[in-house]
C-alpha positions as CSV (number, residue, x, y, z in Angstrom):
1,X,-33.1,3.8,-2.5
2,X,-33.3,4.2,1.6
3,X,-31.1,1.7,3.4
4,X,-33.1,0.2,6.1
5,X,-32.2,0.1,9.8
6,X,-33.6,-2.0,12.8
7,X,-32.5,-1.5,16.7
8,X,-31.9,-3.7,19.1
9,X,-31.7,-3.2,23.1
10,X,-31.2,0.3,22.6
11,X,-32.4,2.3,26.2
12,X,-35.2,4.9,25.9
13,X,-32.4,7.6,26.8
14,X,-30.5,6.6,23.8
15,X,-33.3,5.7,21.4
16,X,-34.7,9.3,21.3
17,X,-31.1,10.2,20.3
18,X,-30.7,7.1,17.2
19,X,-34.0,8.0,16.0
20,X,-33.1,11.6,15.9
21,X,-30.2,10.9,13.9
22,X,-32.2,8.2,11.2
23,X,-35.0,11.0,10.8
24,X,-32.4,13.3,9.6
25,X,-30.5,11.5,7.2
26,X,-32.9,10.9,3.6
27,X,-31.0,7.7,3.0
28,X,-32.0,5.8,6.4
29,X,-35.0,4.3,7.3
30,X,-35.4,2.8,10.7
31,X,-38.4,0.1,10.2
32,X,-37.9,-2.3,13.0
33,X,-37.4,-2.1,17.1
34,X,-36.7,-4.8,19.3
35,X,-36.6,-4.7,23.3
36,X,-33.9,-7.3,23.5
37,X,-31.6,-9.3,21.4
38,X,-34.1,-12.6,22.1
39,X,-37.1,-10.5,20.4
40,X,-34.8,-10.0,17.2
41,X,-34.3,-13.6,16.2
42,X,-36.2,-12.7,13.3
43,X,-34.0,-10.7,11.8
44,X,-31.5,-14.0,10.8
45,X,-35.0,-15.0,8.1
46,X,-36.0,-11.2,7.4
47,X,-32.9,-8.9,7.8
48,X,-32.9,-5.1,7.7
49,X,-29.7,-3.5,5.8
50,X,-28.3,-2.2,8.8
51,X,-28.7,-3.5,12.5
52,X,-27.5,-1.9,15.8
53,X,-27.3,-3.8,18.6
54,X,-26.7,-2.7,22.4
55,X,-24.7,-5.2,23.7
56,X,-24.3,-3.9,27.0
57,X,-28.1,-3.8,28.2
58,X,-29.0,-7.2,27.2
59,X,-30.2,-9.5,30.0
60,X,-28.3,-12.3,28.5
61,X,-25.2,-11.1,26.4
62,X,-24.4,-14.5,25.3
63,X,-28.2,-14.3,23.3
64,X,-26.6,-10.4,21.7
65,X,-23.1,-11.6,20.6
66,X,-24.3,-15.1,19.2
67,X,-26.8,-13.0,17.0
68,X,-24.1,-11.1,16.1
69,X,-22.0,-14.0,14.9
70,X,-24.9,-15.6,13.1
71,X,-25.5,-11.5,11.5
72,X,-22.3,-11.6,10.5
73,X,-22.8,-14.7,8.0
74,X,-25.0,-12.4,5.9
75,X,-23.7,-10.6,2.9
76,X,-24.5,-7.0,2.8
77,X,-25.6,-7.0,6.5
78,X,-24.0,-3.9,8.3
79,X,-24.1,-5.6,12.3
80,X,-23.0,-2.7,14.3
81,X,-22.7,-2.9,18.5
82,X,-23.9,0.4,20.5
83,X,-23.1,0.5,23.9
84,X,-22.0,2.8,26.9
85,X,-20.4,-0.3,28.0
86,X,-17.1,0.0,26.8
87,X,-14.3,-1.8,28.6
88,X,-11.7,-3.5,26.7
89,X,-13.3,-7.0,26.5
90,X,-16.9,-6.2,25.1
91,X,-15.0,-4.0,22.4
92,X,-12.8,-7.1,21.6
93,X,-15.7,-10.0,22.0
94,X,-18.0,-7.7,19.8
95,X,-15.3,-7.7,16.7
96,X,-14.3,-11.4,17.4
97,X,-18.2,-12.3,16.8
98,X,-17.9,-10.4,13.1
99,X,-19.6,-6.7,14.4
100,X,-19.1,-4.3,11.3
101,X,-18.5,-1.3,13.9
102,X,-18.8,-0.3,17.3
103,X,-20.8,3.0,18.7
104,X,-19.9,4.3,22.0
105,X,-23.1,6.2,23.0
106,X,-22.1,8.6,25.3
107,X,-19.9,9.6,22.3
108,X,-20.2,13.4,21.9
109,X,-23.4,14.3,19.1
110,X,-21.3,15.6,16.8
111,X,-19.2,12.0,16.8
112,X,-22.0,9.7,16.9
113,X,-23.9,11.7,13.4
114,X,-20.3,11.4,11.7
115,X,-20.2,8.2,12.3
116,X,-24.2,7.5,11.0
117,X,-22.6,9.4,8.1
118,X,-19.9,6.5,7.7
119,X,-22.6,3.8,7.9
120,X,-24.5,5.5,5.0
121,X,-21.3,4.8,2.6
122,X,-21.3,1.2,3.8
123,X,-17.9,1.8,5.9
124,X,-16.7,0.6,9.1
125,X,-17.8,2.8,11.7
126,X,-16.1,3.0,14.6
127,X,-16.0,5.6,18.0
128,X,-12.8,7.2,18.2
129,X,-12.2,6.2,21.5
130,X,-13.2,2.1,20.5
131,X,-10.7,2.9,17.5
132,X,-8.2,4.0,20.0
133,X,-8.3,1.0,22.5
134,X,-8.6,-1.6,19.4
135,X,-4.8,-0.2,17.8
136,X,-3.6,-0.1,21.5
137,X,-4.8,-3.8,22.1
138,X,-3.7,-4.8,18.4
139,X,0.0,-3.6,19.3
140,X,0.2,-4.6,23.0
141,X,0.2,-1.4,24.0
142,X,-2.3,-1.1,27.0
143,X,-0.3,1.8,28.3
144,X,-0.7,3.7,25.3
145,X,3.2,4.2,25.2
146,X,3.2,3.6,21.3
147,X,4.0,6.4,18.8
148,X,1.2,7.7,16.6
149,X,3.4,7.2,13.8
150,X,4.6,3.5,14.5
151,X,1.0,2.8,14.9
152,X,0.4,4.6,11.4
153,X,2.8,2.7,9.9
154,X,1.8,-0.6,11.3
155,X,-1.5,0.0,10.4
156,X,-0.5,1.1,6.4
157,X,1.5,-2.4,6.3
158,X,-1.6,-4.5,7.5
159,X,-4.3,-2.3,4.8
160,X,-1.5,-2.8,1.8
161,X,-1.3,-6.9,2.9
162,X,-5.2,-7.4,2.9
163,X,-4.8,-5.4,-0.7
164,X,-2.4,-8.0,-2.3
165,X,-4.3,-10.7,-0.3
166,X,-7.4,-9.7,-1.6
167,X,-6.1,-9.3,-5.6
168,X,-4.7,-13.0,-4.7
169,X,-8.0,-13.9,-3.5
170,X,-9.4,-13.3,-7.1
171,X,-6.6,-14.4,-9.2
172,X,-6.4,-18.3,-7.9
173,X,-9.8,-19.8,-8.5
174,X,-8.8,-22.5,-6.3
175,X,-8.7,-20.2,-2.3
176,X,-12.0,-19.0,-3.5
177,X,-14.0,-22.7,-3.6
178,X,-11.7,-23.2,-0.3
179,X,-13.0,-20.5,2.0
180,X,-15.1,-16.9,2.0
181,X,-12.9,-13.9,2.0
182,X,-14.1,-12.3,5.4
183,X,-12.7,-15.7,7.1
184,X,-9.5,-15.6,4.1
185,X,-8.3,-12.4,5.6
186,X,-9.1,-13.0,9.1
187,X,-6.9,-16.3,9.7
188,X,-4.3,-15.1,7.6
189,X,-3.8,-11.6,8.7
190,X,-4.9,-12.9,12.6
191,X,-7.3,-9.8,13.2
192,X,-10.7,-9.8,13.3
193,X,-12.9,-8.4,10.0
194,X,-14.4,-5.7,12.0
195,X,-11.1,-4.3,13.1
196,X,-9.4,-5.1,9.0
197,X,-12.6,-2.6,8.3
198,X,-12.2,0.0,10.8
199,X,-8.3,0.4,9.8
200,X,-9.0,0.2,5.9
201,X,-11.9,2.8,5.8
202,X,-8.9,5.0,7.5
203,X,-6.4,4.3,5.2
204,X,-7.9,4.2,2.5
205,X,-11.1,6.2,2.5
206,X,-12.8,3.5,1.2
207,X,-15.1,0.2,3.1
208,X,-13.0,-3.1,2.9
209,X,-16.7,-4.6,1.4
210,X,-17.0,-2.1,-1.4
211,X,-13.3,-2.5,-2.2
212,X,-13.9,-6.1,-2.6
213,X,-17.2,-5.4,-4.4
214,X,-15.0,-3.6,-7.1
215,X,-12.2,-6.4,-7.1
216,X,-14.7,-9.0,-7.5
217,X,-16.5,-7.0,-10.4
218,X,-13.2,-6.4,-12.4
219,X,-13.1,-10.1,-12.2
220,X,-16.7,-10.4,-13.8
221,X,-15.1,-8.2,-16.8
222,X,-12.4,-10.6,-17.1
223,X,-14.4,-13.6,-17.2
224,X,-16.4,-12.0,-19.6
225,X,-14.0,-11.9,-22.5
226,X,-14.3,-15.6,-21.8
227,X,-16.9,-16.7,-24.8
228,X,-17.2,-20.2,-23.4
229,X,-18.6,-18.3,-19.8
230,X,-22.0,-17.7,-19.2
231,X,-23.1,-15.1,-16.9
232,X,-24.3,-18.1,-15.0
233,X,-21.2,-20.1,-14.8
234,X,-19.2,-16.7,-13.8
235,X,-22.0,-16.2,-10.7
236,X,-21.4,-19.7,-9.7
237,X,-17.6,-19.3,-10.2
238,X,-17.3,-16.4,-8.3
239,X,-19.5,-17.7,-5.2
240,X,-23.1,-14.9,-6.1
241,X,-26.3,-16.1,-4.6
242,X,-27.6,-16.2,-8.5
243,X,-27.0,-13.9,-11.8
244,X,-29.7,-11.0,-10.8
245,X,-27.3,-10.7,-7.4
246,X,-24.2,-10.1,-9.7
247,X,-26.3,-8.5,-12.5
248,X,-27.9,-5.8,-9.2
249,X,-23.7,-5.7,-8.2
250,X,-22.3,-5.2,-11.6
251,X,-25.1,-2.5,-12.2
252,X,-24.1,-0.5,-9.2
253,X,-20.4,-0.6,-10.0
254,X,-19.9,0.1,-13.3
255,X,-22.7,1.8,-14.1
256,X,-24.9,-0.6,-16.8
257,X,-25.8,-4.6,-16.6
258,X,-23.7,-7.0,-17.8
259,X,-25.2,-7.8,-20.8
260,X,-25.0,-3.8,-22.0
261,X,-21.3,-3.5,-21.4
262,X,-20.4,-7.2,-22.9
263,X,-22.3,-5.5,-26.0
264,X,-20.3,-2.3,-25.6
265,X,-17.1,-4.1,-25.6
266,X,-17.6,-6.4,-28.5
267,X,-18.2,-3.4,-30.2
268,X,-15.3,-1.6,-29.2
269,X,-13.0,-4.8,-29.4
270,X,-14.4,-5.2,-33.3
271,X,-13.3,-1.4,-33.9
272,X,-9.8,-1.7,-32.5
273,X,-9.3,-5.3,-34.1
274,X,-10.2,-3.1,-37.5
275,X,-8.3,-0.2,-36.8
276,X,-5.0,-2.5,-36.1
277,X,-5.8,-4.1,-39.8
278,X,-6.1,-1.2,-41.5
């Protein structure tokens, strides 16, 4: 199933180039433009999958980066800034409103498809050179004086903390009800979610949304076993929209519904519980 894409304040010179890169790739479909961030207020009652937005161009930036907090609010919404305008504080403003990823444009071609590459695996993408002033802000290095490998390292401790944080997350009921995990990880670990992304898709080759996806789904097994849960009680539980949203997530995880594998493990469960007898 194509993801679809809309664009927002992109430049002509630079929209050639976007639309280039969609049209080749089977699993994007780019269905909506919009001159300026005003014209895509829209999008907050009719989102796309994935929207790109050039922060730099728009008349009245304020208009961009408040549609890119309100974006951000939306499960499954990849908000992604694209700009040539890449000083220091748009990169950092961009991720403190909730952006998924950041494109410098004038990136080389080669870059810039990579990247579309990333966004097709729901990961955090990221120019190298946004990447690069985001570790050196993180660290208070503006001089760039710090070590590859401290930065490395610094960056392997901050992945492996979200990692317990996150199992933590799913194991007390109670910080759940409290607060969403995208704000959970970002006032404890004191980063912004779009830079927790960008450095867990590095370390660990994997988005920080589908590695949550899976956590939350071995949760759903768990719960399972639970006879006295319904599938509607563990949605509510475990803060889905409704039961077809976990039934559609559960599906694409493991593979079957919910209802196929509780059958498959009653089954199995009744065959070990016989075997141990015997």
């Amino acid at each position: 199933m194509k993801q679809t894409i809309a664009l927002v304040g992109v430049k002509r010179l630079y929209m050639t180039m976007l639309n280039r890169l969609i049209s080749s790739i089977a699993e994007l479909s780019l269905v909506r433009v919009y001159d300026t961030p005003a014209d895509a207020i829209g999008l907050l009652s009719h989102p796309t999958d994935i929207i790109m937005i050039d922060i730099g161009d728009a008349e009245d930036p304020h208009v961009a980066f408040e549609l890119v907090r309100k974006l951000h609010l939306m499960p499954y919404v990849l908000c992604i800034v694209c700009t040539m305008h890449t000083n220091d504080r748009v990169i950092r403003r961009s991720f403190e409103a909730g952006a998924s990823g950041f494109i410098k444009l004038d990136s080389p071609y080669d870059e810039i498809s990579q990247i579309f590459r990333v966004i097709v695996k729901r990961g955090a993408p990221v120019s190298d050179f946004v990447t690069k002033r985001l570790i050196a802000f993180m660290h208070g290095q503006e001089n760039h004086s710090a070590s590859n490998s401290t930065l490395e390292k610094n960056s392997t401790k901050i992945v492996n903390k979200a990692c317990k944080m996150i199992d933590a997350y799913f194991v007390d009921p109670r910080t759940a009800a409290q607060q969403k995990m995208s704000e959970y990880l970002i006032r404890s670990l004191h980063i912004s979610y779009g830079y927790l992304s960008a450095l867990f898709h590095e370390e660990k080759g994997i988005s920080l949304r589908d590695y949550v996806i899976r956590k939350k789904i071995e949760k759903v097994k768990m719960m399972m076993r639970d006879e006295n849960l319904t599938l509607t009680k563990i949605a509510n539980k475990l803060d889905y929209s409704s039961v077809a949203h976990l039934s559609s997530q559960f599906r694409k995880v493991v593979g079957i519904n919910p209802s196929m594998y509780k059958s498959r493990m009653l089954v199995f469960g009744d065959a070990k519980e016989i075997q141990r007898k015997s």
